[in-house]
N, C-alpha and C positions, 0 to 999 in steps of 0.2 A: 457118910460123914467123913473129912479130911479130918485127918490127924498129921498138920504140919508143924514140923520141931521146927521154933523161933530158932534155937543154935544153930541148927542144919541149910537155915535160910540163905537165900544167893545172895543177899544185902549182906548177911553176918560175916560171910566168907568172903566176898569180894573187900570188905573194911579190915577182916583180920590179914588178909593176902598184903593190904597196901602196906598196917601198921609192920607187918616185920619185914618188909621191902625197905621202909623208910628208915625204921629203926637200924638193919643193918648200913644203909647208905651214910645216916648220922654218924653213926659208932665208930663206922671208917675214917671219916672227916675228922672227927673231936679225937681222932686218935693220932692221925699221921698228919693233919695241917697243926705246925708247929706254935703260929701264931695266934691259934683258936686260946684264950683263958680261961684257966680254973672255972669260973664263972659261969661263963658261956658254955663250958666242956659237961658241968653238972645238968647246966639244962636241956641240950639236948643229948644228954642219957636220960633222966628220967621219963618216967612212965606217963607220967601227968602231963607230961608235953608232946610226947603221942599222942593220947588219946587226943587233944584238941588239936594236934597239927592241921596245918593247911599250907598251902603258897605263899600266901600274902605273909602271914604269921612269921614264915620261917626268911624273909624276904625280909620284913622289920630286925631279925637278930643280926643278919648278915650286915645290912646297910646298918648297922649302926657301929659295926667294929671297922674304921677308916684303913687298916690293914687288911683289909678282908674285901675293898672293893673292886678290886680289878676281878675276882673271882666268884662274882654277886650273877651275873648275868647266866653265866654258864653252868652253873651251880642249880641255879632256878630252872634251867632249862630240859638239864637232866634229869630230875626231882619229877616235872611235870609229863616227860615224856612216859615215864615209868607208870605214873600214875595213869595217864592216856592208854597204855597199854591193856591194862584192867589185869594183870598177868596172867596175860597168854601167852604162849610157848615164842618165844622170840623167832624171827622170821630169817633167811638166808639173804642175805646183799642181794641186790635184784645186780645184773649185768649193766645194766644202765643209771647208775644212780640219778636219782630226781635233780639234787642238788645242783650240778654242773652247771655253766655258763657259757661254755665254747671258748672264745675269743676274748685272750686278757691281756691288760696292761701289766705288764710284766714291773715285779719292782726294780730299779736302778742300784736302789740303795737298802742298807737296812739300819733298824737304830741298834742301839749297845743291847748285848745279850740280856743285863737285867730288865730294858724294857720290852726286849723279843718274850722273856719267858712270862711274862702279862701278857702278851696278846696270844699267846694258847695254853691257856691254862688245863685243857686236857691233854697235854703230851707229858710222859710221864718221864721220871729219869731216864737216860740211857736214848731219848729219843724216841719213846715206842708209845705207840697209840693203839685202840682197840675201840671200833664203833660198838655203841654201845645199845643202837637200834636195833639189829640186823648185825646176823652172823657173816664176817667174812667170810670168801670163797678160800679164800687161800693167805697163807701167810708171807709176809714180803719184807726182803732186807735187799736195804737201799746201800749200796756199799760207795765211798765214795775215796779213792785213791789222791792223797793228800801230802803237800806239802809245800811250806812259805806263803799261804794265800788266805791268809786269818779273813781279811775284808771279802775276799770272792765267798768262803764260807759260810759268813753270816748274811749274804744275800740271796743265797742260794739255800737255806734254809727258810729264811725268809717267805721265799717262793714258794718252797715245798712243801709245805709243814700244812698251810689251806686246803692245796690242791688234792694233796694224800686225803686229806679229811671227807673234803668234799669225793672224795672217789669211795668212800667206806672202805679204806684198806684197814687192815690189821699187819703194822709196819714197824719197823726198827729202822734207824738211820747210823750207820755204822762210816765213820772217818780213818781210816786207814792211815797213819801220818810214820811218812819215812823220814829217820833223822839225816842229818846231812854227813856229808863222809865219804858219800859213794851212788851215783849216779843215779837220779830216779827210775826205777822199775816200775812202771804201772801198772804192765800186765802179771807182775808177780802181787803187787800189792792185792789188786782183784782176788787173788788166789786167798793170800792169807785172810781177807775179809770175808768171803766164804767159809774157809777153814774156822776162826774164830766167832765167828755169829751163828754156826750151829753151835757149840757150845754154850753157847744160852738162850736158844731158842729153837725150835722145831719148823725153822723156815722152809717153806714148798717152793719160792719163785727169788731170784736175784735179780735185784736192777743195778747197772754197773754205771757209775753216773758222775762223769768229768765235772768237776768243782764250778768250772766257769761259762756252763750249760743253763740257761733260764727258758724253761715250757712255756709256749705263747697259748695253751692251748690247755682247758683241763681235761679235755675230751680223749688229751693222749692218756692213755689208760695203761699204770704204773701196773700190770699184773702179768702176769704168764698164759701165752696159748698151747695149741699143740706143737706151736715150734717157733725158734729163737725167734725174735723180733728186732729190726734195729728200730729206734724210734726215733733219732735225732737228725732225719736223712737231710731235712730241708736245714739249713741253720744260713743266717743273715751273713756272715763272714764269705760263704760262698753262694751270694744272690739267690739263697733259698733253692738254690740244685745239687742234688748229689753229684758232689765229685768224680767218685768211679762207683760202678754197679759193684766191685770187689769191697767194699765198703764196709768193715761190722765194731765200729767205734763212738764215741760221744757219749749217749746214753744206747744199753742196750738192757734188753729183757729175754732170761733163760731161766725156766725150769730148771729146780734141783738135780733132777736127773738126769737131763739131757748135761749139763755141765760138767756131771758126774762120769757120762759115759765117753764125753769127749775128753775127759782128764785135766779140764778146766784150762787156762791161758796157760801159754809157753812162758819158762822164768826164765828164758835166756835174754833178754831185749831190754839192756842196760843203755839208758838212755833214749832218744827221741826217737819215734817212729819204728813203722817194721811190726808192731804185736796185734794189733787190729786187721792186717791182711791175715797173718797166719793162724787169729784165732776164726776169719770166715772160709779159711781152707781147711781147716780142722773140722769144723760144720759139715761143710758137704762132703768130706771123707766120709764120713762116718751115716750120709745117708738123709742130713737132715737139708730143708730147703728156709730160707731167710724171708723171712714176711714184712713189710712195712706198711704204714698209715696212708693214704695219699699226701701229696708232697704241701698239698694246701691246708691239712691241719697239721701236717708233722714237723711244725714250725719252731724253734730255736733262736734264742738271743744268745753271742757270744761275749761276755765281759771282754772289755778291753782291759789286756795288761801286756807288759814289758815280758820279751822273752828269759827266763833266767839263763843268767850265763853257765850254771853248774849242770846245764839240762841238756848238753849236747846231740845233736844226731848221733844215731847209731850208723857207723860207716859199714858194721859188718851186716846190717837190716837186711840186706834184698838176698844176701844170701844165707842167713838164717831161714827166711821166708820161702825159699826155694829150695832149702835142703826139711824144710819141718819134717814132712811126713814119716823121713826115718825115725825122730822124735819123740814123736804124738803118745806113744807108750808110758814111757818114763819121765818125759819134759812138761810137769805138770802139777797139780794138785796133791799128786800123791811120791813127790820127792820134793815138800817144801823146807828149807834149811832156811830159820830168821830165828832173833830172839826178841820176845815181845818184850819191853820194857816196861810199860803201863799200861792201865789200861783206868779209862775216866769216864763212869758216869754220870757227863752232865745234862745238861736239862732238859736240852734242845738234841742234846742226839750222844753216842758215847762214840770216845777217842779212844782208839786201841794205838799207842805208841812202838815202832818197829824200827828193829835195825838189822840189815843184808849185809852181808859181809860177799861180794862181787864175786873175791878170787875162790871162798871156799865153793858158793850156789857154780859158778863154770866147773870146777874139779870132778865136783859129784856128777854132773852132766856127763864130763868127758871119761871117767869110770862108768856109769851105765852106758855108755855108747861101747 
């Protein structure tokens, strides 16, 4: 004779497994969407609205608060997926996400940030995201060295913000913006957007990624292998060929560690040009070899814009470049002198605001040498 306990039953347990899946999912919602009311907020905490939840149900609450509907679709989707699941142990990003599409129409343009931050309503403050199917591989900060180029930003967001998603990354989008005063440093900005994004995050892979850079391609895969990656080889500005094979700029992809071990980009390269040779001779000093995509999906739109006049070439580049190696010790990561000024997180990604001071970052240099 069976002696089966009704409480013990796989139906009991798979209904109580969803009820407090859901209930915590609610309770998060009615607590941090500000525009949820009193009203609405009561209902989904009580108890008696569990027990009869469903999709449709909770699809009726949502569409009926007209603030609440840009965020109806993805809301429900979440909800359903979880449910799909039956909670079972969540599964690891597959290497190939399903979602991809290859070959995309690149946007030109984007609309105003209040209507960007409607169109993904799962990126959180600060610009960070976390699939919520499937555990990422690795954690990814998108660093992106900035300044005077508000419109290329929000395009370039625009672009990226699907693409990450559709890849299953677990990412942060960090904008490095230097104030004006004193010559853009790019390859220093890199530096300090590494230095400051661990700080609030436990990132494993950096993507270093020029503002005015748009991905034709979702297949280019925003993660870390066993060694540096350039991604941006092909880009339309130069008929989709790499320049020189000495090449490691535009968008590029490096491991925490290896970045670590090579002392991250040189901060002496005030001004145009010179920091992307010397950061792929600092690579292969150190042992490591440069991998890229084939040149037919490692495809790049370059925004058209006006060269700034404050951006001059670096005259003293090629001999910076040629003198590095005595360098590479101290001219790095770990002798950065900036003062952060702010630091913003908004919707779409966080703004870490920075000011160099030229003559003091050269002095320190020329005492450690």
């Amino acid at each position: 004779m069976r002696h089966d306990d009704p409480l013990l039953s796989r139906g009991n347990i798979f209904r109580a497994c969803v009820y407090a899946v859901v209930f915590l999912v609610l309770l998060e919602i009615s607590i941090s969407v500000s525009f949820l009311k009193q009203g609405t907020y009561r209902l989904l905490k009580s108890y008696e609205f569990l027990k009869k939840w469903d999709i449709s149900r909770f699809t009726l609450i949502l569409e009926s608060r007209n603030e609440c509907d840009w965020m109806v679709n993805a809301t429900i989707k979440n909800l359903q997926r979880i449910l799909d699941s039956k909670c079972q142990p969540v599964r690891v990003c597959s290497i190939s996400p399903p979602d991809l599409v290859g070959q995309l129409e690149t946007y030109k343009s984007a609309p105003p940030y209040k209507e960007m931050i409607k169109l993904y309503p799962l990126v959180k403050p600060g610009g960070r995201y976390t699939p919520y199917e499937c555990i990422s591989r690795e954690s990814v900060a998108i660093i992106i060295p900035f300044r005077d180029r508000e419109e290329h930003l929000r395009i370039l967001l625009h672009n990226l913000h699907p693409i990450l998603q559709r890849q299953q990354l677990d990412y942060g989008i960090y904008v490095i913006e230097q104030t004006n005063g004193t010559q853009f440093n790019r390859a220093m900005l890199m530096n300090i957007g590494y230095a400051e994004s661990i700080k609030l995050y436990n990132y494993t892979c950096f993507i270093f990624h020029d503002v005015d850079l748009i991905p034709e391609n979702d297949r280019i895969m925003y993660d870390c292998i066993g060694s540096p990656r350039h991604l941006s080889c092909a880009v339309d500005k130069f008929k989709y060929r790499l320049p020189y094979v000495t090449l490691f700029g535009g968008v590029t992809a490096i491991k925490r560690e290896h970045f670590e071990k090579v002392n991250g980009h040189s901060n002496k390269f005030f001004g145009w040009g010179g920091e992307d040779d010397d950061m792929f001779r600092r690579l292969v000093h150190h042992g490591f070899n440069i991998s890229r995509y084939p040149m037919a999906m490692s495809r790049y739109k370059m925004i058209k814009h006006r060269k700034n006049a404050g951006n001059r070439a670096n005259k003293k580049r090629h001999n910076l470049v040629s003198t590095g190696k005595r360098r590479y010790k101290y001219d790095g990561i770990n002798k950065l002198l900036y003062s952060r000024l702010a630091i913003e997180f908004r919707q779409l990604h966080t703004r870490i605001i920075v000011s160099i001071n030229e003559t003091q970052v050269m002095r320190i240099h020329e005492k450690s040498n």
